[in-house]
Backbone as XML, in Angstrom:
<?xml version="1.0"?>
<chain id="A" units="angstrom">
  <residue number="1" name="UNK">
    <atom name="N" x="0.831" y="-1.165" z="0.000"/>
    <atom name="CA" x="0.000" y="0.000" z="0.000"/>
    <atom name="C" x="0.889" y="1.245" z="0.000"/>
  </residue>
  <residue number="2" name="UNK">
    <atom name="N" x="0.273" y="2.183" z="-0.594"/>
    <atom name="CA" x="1.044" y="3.473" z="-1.124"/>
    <atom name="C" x="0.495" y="4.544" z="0.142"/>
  </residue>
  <residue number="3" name="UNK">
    <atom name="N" x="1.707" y="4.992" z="0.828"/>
    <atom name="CA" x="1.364" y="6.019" z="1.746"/>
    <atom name="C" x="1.335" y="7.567" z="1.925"/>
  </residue>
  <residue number="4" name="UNK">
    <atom name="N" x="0.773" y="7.818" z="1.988"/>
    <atom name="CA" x="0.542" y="9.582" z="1.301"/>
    <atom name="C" x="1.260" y="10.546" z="2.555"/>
  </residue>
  <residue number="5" name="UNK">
    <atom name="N" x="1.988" y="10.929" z="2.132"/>
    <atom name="CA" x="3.056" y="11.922" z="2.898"/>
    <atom name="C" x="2.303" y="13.190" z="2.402"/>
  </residue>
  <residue number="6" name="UNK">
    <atom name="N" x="2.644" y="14.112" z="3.784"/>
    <atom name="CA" x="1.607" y="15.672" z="3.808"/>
    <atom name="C" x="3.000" y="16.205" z="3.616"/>
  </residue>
  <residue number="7" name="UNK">
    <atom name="N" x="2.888" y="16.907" z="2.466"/>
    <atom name="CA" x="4.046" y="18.386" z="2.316"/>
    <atom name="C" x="3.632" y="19.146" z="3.224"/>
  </residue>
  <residue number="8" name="UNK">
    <atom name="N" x="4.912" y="19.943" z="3.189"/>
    <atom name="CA" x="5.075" y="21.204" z="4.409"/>
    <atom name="C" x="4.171" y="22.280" z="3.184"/>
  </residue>
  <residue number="9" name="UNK">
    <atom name="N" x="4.124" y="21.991" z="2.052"/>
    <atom name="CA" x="3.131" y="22.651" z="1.219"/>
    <atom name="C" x="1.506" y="23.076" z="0.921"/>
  </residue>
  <residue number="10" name="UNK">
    <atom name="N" x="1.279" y="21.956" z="1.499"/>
    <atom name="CA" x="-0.134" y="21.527" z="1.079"/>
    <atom name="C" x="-1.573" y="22.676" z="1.120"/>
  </residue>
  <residue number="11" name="UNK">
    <atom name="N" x="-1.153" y="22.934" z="2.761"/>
    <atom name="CA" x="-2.271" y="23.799" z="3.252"/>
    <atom name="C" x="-2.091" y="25.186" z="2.255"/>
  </residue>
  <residue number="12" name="UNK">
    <atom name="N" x="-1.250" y="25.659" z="2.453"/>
    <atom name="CA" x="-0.717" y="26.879" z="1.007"/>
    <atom name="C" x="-1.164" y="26.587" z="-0.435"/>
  </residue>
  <residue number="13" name="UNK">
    <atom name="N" x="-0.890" y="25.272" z="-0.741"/>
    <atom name="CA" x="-1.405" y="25.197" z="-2.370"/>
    <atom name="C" x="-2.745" y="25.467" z="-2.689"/>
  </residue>
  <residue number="14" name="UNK">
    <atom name="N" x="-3.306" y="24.625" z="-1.184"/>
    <atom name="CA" x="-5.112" y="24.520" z="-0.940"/>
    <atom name="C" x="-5.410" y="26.219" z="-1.177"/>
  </residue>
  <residue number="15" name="UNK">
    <atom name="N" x="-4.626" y="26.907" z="-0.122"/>
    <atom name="CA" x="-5.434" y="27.836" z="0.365"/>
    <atom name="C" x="-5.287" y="28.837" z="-1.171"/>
  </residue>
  <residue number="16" name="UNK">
    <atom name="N" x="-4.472" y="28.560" z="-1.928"/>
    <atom name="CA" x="-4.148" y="29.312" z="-3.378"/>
    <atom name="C" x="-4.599" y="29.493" z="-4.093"/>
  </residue>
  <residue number="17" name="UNK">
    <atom name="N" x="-5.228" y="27.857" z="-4.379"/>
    <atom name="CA" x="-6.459" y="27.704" z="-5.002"/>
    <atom name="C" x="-7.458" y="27.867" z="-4.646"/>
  </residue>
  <residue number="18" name="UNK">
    <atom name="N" x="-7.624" y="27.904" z="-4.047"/>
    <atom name="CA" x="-9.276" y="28.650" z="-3.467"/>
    <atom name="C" x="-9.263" y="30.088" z="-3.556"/>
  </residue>
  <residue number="19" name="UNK">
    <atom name="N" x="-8.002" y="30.614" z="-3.670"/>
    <atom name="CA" x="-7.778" y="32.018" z="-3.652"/>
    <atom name="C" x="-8.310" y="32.407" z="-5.260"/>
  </residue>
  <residue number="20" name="UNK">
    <atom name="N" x="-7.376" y="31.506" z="-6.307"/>
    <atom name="CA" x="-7.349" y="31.577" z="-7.818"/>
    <atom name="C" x="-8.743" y="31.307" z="-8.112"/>
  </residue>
  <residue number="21" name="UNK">
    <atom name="N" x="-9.294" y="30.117" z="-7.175"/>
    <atom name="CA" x="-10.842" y="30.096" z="-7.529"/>
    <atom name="C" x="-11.887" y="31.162" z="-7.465"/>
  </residue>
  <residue number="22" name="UNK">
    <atom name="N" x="-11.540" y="31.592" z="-6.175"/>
    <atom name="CA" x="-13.136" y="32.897" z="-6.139"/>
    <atom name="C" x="-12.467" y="33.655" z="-6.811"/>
  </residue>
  <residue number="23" name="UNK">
    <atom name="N" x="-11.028" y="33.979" z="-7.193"/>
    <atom name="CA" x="-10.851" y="35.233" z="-8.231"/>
    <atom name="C" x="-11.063" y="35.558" z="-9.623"/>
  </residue>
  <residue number="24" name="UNK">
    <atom name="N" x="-11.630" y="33.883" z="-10.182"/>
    <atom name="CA" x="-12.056" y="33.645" z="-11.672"/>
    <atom name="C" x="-13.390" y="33.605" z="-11.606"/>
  </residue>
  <residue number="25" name="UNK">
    <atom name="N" x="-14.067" y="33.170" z="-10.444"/>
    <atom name="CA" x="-15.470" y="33.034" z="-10.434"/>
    <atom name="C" x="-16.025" y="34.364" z="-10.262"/>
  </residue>
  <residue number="26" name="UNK">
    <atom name="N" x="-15.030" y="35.596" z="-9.421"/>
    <atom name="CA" x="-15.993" y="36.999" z="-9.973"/>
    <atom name="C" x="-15.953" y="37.418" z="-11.111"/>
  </residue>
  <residue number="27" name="UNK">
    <atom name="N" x="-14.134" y="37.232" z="-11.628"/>
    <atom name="CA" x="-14.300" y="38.041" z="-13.025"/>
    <atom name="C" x="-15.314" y="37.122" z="-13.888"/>
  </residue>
  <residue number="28" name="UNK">
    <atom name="N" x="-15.804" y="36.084" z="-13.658"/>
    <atom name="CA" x="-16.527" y="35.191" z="-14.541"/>
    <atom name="C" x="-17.873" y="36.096" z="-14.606"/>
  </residue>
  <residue number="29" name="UNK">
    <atom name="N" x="-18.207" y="36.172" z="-13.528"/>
    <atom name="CA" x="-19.600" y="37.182" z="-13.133"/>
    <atom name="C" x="-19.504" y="38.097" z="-13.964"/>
  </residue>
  <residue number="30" name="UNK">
    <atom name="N" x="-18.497" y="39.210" z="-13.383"/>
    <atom name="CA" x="-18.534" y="40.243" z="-13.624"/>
    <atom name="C" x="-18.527" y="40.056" z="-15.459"/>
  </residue>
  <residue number="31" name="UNK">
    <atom name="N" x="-18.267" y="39.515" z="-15.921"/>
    <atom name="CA" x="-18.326" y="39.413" z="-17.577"/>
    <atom name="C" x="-19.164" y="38.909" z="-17.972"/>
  </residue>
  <residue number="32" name="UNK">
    <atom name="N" x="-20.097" y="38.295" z="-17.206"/>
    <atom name="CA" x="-21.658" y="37.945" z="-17.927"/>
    <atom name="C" x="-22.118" y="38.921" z="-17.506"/>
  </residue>
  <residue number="33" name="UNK">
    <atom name="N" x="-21.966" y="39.634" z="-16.255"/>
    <atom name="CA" x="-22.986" y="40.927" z="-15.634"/>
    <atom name="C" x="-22.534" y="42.399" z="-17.086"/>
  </residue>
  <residue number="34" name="UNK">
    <atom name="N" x="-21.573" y="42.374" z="-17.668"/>
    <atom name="CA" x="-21.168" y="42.993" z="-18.483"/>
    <atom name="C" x="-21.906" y="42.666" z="-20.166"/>
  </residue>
  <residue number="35" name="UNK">
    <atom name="N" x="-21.734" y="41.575" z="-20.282"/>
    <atom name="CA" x="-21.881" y="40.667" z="-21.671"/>
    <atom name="C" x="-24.311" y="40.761" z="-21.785"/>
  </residue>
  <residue number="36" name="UNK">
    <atom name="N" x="-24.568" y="40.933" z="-20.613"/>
    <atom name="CA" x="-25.847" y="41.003" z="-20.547"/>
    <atom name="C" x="-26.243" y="42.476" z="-20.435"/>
  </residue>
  <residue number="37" name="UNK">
    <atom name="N" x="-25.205" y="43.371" z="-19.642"/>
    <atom name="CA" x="-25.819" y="44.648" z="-19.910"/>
    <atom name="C" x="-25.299" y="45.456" z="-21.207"/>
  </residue>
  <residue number="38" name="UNK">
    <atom name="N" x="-24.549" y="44.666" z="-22.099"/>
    <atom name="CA" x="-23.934" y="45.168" z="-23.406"/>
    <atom name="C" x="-25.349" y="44.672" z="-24.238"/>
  </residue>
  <residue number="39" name="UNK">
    <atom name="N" x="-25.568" y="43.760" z="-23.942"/>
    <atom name="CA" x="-26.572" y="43.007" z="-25.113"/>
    <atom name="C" x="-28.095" y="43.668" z="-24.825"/>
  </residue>
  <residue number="40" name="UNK">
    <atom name="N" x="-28.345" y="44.078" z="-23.714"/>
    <atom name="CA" x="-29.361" y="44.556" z="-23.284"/>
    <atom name="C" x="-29.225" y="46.301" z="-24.440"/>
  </residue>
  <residue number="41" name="UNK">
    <atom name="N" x="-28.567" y="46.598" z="-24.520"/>
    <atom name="CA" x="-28.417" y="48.072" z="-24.920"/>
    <atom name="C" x="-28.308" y="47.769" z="-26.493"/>
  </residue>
  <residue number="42" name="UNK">
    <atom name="N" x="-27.692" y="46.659" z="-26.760"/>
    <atom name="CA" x="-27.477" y="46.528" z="-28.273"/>
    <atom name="C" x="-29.302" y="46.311" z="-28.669"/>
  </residue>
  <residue number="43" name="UNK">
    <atom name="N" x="-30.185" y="45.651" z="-27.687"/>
    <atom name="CA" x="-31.541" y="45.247" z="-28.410"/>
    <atom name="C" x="-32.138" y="46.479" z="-28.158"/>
  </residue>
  <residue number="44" name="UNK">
    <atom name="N" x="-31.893" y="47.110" z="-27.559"/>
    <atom name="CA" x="-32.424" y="48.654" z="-26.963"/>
    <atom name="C" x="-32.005" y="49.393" z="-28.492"/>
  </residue>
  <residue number="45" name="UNK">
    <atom name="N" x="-31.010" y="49.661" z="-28.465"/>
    <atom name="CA" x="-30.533" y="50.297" z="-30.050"/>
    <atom name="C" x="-31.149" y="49.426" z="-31.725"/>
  </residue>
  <residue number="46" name="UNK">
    <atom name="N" x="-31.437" y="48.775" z="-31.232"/>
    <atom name="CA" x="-32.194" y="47.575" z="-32.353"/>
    <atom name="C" x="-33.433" y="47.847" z="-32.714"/>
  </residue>
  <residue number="47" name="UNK">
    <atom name="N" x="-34.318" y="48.642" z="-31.532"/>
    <atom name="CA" x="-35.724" y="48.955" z="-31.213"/>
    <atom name="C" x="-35.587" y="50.126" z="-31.864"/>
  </residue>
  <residue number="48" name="UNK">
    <atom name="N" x="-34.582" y="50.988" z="-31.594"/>
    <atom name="CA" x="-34.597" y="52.139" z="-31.227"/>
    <atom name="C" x="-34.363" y="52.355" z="-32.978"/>
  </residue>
  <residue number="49" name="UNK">
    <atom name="N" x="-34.177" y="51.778" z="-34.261"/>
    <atom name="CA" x="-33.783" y="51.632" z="-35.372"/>
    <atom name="C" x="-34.629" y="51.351" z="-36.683"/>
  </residue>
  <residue number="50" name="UNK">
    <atom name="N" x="-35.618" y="50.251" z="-35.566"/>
    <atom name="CA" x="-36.462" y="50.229" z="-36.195"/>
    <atom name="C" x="-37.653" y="50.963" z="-35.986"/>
  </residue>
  <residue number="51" name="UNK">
    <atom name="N" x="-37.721" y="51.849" z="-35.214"/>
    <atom name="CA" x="-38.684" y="52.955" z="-34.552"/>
    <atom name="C" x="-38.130" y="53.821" z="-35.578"/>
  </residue>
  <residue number="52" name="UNK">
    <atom name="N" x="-37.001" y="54.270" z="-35.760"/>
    <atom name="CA" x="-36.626" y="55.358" z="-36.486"/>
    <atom name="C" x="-36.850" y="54.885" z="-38.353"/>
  </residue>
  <residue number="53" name="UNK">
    <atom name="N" x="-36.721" y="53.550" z="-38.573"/>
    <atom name="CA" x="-37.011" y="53.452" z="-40.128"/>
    <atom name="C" x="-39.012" y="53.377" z="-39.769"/>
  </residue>
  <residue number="54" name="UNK">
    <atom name="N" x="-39.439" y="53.397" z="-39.137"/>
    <atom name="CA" x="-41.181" y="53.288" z="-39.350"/>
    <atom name="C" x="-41.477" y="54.376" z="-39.591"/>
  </residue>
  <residue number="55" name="UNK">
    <atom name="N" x="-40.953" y="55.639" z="-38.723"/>
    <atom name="CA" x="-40.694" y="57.110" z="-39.011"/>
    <atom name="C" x="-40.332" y="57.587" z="-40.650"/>
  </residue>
  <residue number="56" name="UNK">
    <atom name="N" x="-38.914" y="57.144" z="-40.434"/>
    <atom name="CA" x="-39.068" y="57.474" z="-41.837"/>
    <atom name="C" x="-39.941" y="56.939" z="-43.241"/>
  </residue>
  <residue number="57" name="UNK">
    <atom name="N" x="-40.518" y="55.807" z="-43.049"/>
    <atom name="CA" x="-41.374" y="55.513" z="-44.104"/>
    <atom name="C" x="-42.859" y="56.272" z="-43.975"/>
  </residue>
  <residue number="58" name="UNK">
    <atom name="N" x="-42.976" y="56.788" z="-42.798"/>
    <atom name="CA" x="-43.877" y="57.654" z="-42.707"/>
    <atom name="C" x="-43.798" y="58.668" z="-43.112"/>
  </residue>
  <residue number="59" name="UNK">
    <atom name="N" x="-42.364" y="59.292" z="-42.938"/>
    <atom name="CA" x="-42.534" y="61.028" z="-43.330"/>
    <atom name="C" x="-41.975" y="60.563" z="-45.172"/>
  </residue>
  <residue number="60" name="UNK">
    <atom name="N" x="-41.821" y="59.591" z="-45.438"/>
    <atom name="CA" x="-41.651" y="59.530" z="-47.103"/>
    <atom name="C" x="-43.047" y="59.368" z="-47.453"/>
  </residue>
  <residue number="61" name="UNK">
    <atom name="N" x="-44.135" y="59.002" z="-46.740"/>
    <atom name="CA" x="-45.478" y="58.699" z="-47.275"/>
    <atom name="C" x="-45.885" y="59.877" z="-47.240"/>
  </residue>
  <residue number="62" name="UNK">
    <atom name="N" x="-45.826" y="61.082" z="-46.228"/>
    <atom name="CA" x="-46.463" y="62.355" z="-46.046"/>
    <atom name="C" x="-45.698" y="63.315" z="-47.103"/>
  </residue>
  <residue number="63" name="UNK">
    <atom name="N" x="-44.528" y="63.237" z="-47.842"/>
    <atom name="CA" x="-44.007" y="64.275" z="-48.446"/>
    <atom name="C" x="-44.318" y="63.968" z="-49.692"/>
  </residue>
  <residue number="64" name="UNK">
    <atom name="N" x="-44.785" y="62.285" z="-50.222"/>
    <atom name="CA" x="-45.180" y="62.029" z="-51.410"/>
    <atom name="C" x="-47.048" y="62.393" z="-51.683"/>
  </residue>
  <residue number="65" name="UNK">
    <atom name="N" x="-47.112" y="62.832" z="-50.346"/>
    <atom name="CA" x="-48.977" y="63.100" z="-50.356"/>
    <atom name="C" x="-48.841" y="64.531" z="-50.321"/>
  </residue>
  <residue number="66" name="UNK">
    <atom name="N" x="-48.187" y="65.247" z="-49.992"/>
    <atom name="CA" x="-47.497" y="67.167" z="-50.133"/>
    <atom name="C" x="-47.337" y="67.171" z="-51.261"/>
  </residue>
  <residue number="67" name="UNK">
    <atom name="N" x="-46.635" y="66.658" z="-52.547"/>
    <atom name="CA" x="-46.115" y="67.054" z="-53.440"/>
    <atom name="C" x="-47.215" y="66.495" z="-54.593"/>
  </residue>
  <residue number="68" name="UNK">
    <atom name="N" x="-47.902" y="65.985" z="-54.414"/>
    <atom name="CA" x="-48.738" y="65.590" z="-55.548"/>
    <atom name="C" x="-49.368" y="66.954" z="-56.521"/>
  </residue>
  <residue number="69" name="UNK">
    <atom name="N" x="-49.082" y="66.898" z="-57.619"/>
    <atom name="CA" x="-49.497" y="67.980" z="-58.779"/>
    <atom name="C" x="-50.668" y="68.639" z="-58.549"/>
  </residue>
  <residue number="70" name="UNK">
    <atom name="N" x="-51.973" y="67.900" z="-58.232"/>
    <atom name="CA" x="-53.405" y="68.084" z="-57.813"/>
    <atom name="C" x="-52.975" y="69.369" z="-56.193"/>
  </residue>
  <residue number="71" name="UNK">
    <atom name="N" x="-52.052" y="68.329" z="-55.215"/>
    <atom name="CA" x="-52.289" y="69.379" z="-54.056"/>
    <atom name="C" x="-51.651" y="70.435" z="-54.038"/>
  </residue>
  <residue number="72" name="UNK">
    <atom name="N" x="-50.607" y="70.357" z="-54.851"/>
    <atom name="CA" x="-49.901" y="71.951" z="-55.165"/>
    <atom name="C" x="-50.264" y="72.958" z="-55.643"/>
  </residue>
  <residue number="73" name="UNK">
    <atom name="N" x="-51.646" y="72.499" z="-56.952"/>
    <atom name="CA" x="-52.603" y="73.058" z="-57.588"/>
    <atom name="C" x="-53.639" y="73.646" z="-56.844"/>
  </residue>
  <residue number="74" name="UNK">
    <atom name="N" x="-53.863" y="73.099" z="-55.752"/>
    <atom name="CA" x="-54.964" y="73.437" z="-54.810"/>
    <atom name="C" x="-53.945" y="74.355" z="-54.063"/>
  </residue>
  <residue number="75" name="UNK">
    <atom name="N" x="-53.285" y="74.307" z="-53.581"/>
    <atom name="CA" x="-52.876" y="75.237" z="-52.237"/>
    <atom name="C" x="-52.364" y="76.694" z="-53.302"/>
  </residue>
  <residue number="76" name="UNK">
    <atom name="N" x="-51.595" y="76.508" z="-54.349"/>
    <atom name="CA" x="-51.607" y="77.535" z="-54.975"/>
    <atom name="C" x="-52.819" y="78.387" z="-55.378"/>
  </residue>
  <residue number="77" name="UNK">
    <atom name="N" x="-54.041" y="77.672" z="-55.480"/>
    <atom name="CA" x="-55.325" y="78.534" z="-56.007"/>
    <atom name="C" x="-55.678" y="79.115" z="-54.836"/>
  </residue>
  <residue number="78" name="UNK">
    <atom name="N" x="-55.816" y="78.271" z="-53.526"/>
    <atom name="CA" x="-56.641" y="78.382" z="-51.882"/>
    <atom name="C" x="-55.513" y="79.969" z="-51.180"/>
  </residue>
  <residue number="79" name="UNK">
    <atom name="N" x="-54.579" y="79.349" z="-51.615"/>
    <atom name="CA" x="-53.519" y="80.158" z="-50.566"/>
    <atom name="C" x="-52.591" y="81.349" z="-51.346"/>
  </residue>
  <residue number="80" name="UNK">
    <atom name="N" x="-52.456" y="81.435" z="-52.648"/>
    <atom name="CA" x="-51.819" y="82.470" z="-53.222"/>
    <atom name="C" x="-52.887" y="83.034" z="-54.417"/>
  </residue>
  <residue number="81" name="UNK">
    <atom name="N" x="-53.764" y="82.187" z="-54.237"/>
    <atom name="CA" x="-54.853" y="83.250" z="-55.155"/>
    <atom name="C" x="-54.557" y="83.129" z="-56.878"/>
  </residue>
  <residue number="82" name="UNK">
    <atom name="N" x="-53.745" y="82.335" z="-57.300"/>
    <atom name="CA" x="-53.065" y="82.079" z="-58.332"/>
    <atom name="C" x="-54.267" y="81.495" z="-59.316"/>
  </residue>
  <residue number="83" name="UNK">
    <atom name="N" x="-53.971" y="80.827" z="-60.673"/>
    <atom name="CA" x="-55.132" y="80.695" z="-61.204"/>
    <atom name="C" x="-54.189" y="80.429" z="-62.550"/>
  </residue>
  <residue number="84" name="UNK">
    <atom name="N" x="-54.835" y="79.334" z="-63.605"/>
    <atom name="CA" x="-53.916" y="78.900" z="-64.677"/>
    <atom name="C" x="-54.408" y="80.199" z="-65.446"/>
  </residue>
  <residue number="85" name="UNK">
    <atom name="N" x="-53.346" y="80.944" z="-66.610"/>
    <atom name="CA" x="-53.282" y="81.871" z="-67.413"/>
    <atom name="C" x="-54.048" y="81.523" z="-68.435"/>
  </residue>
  <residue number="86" name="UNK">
    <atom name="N" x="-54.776" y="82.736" z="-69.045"/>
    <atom name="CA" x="-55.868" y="82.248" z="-69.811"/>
    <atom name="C" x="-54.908" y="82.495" z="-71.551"/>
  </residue>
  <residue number="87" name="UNK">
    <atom name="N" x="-55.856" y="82.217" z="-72.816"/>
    <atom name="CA" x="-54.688" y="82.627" z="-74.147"/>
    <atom name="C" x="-54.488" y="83.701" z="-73.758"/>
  </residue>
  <residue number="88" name="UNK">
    <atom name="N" x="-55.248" y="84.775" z="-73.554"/>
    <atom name="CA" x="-55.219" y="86.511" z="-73.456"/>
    <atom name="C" x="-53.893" y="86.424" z="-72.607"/>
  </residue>
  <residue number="89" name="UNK">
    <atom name="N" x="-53.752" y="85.447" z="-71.142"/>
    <atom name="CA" x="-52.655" y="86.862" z="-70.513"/>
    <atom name="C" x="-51.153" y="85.803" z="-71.049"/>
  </residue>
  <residue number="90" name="UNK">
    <atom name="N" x="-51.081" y="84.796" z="-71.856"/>
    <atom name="CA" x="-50.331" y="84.259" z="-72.343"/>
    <atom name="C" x="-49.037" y="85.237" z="-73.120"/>
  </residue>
  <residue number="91" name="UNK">
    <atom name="N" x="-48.049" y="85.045" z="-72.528"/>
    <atom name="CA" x="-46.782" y="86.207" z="-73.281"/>
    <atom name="C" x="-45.596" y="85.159" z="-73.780"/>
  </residue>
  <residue number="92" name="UNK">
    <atom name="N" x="-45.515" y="84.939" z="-75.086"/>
    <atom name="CA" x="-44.515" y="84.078" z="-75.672"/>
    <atom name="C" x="-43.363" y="84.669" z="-76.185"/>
  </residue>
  <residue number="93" name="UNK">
    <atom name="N" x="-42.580" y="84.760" z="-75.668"/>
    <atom name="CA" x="-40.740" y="85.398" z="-75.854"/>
    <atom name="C" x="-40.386" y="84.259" z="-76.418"/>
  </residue>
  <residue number="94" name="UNK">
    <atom name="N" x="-39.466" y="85.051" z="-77.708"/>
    <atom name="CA" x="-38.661" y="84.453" z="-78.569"/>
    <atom name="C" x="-37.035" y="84.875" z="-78.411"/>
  </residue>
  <residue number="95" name="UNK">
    <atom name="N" x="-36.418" y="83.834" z="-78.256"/>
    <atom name="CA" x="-34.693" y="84.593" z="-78.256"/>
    <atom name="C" x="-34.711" y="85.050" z="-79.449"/>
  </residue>
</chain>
């Protein structure tokens, strides 16, 4: 039978490792507590992207309903009093 001799070491190696242990098991934490509040902000900015393209397909729907020929025609008659030129006030310049 094989007899196990105690180094003058032992209690020190123990106590080392246990030292090396809880010192990997916080940074372990601390880098998921990191890795979850990174990812938390990346889906936050993800939201926050596609909130901003719904916007913009909105204000491209409202500037293509502004510019239509008909409503420009209207706000020019309603609001500047304007009115298509008849032959009479028609003036044709020639270079």
């Amino acid at each position: 039978m094989i007899k196990w001799q105690a180094s003058p070491y032992s209690p020190l190696i123990f106590i080392l490792g246990v030292v090396v242990l809880g010192v990997v098991s916080i940074a372990v934490v601390v880098q998921v507590y990191d890795f979850r509040k990174d990812f938390s902000y990346l889906q936050s900015m993800k939201q926050s992207e596609v909130d901003y393209e719904v916007k913009w397909g909105q204000l491209l729907l409202e500037q293509s309903a502004l510019t239509q020929p008909s409503r420009l025609e209207q706000s020019a008659i309603k609001d500047l009093n304007m009115h298509a030129p008849s032959q009479d006030e028609l003036v044709i310049v020639k270079p």
